[in-house]
C-alpha positions, 0 to 999 in steps of 0.5 A: 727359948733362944738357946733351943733354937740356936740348937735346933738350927745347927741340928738341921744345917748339919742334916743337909749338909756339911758347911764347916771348914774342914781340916784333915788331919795328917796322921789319919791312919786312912788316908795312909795309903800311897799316891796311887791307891789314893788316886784310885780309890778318889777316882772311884768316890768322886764318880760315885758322889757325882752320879748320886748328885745327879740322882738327887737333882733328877729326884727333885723336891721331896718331903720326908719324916726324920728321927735324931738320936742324939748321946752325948757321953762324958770321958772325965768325972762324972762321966755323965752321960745324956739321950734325946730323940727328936721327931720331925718333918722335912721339906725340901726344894733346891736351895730351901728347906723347912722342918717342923718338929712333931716330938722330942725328948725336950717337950718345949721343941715341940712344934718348933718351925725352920725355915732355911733360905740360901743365906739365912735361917729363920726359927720361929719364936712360939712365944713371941710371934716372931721369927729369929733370923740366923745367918748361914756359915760361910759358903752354905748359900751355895750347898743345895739341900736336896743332898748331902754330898756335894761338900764330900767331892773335895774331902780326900777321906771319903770311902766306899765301905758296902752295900745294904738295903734299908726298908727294900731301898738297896744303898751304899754306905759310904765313910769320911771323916771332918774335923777341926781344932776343938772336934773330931767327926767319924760319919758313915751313911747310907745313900739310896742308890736309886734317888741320890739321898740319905736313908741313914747316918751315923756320926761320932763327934770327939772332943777333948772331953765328950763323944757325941754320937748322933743317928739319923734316920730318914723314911717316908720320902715322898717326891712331888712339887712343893709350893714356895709358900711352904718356905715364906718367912713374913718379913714383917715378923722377922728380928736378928738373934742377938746372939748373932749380932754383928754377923748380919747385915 
């Protein structure tokens, strides 16, 4: 039960923002261009992820209802490949936020309950009654959940790549990259214009031996006052995740 929570957890951080350490690769072939179309393409980006920040703060609290399809293909023999889709409900006010799963392809993550705060993140145990507290990476506290963007401003290979419109919400359609020494990410989502959130994503991650390729779609937004109840965690029923023992204090 521990490990689909572990999942479930990293699942839902990645969703409302991007708090690991990126490192940008040297040879990205969009990053190529010279010092002064680089200069004015990040002059443009940063006014538009900016003004969308905005958006997304005007917009305030807001609930919505999120699907996750997830493909994870091996590239060695087997050449195994596995799909699960996940459905659920999201809350979200300023620094918190709470997402409750109403089906998935795992049938034991079914009613599953998070709860993020600004420093911790908190699963509930269905069997045993308790919460398992989980620290957030370095530098979550500080990202708020309302967006997606303010951990793009610093990252030089975010492009504007269209516009569409989703469901009658017109959008724009951004591209970036993340990586790291064990991972390479390629995203692309579609930003309301309107209200400065996520109506879909798209990720490609690419390891040395699997592509994982994950779908986002949010719908139902709804944006009204949430009350802090929705986010309480009874201290009494909270216990660290051994897995992350020597990480808490």
């Amino acid at each position: 039960m521990i490990k689909i929570f572990i999942a479930c957890f990293f699942v839902f951080v990645t969703n409302f923002s991007y708090a690991q350490e990126t490192v940008y690769s040297n040879d990205n072939k969009q990053v190529k261009s010279s010092e002064a179309q680089q200069g004015m393409q990040n002059s443009e980006v940063t006014t538009y992820l900016k003004d969308m920040l905005k958006k997304a703060e005007m917009s305030g609290s807001f609930h919505c209802k999120e699907l996750v399809a997830t493909t994870l293909s091996e590239t060695e023999e087997p050449f195994n490949k596995f799909s699960d889709t996940q459905k659920s409900v999201i809350w979200v006010k300023g620094k918190f936020a709470r997402m409750e799963v109403e089906s998935a392809s795992n049938p034991t993550l079914v009613g599953s309950l998070m709860i993020i705060h600004p420093d911790w993140a908190y699963g509930y145990d269905k069997r045993s009654g308790f919460w398992l507290r989980m620290p957030m990476p370095s530098g979550e506290a500080k990202t708020t959940y309302s967006n997606r963007l303010i951990k793009l401003l610093d990252n030089p290979t975010v492009r504007i790549v269209g516009k569409e419109t989703i469901e009658d919400k017109k959008a724009t359609v951004i591209e970036y990259q993340l990586g790291d020494n064990i991972a390479k990410t390629t995203c692309k989502e579609w930003i309301w214009n309107e209200k400065g959130v996520t109506l879909k994503s798209e990720s490609n991650i690419k390891s040395d031996y699997t592509i994982n390729a994950i779908r986002e779609d949010y719908t139902d937004y709804v944006f009204e006052d949430i009350p802090d109840s929705l986010f309480e965690v009874p201290k009494d029923k909270v216990i660290d995740n051994p897995l992350f023992q020597g990480t808490t204090n």
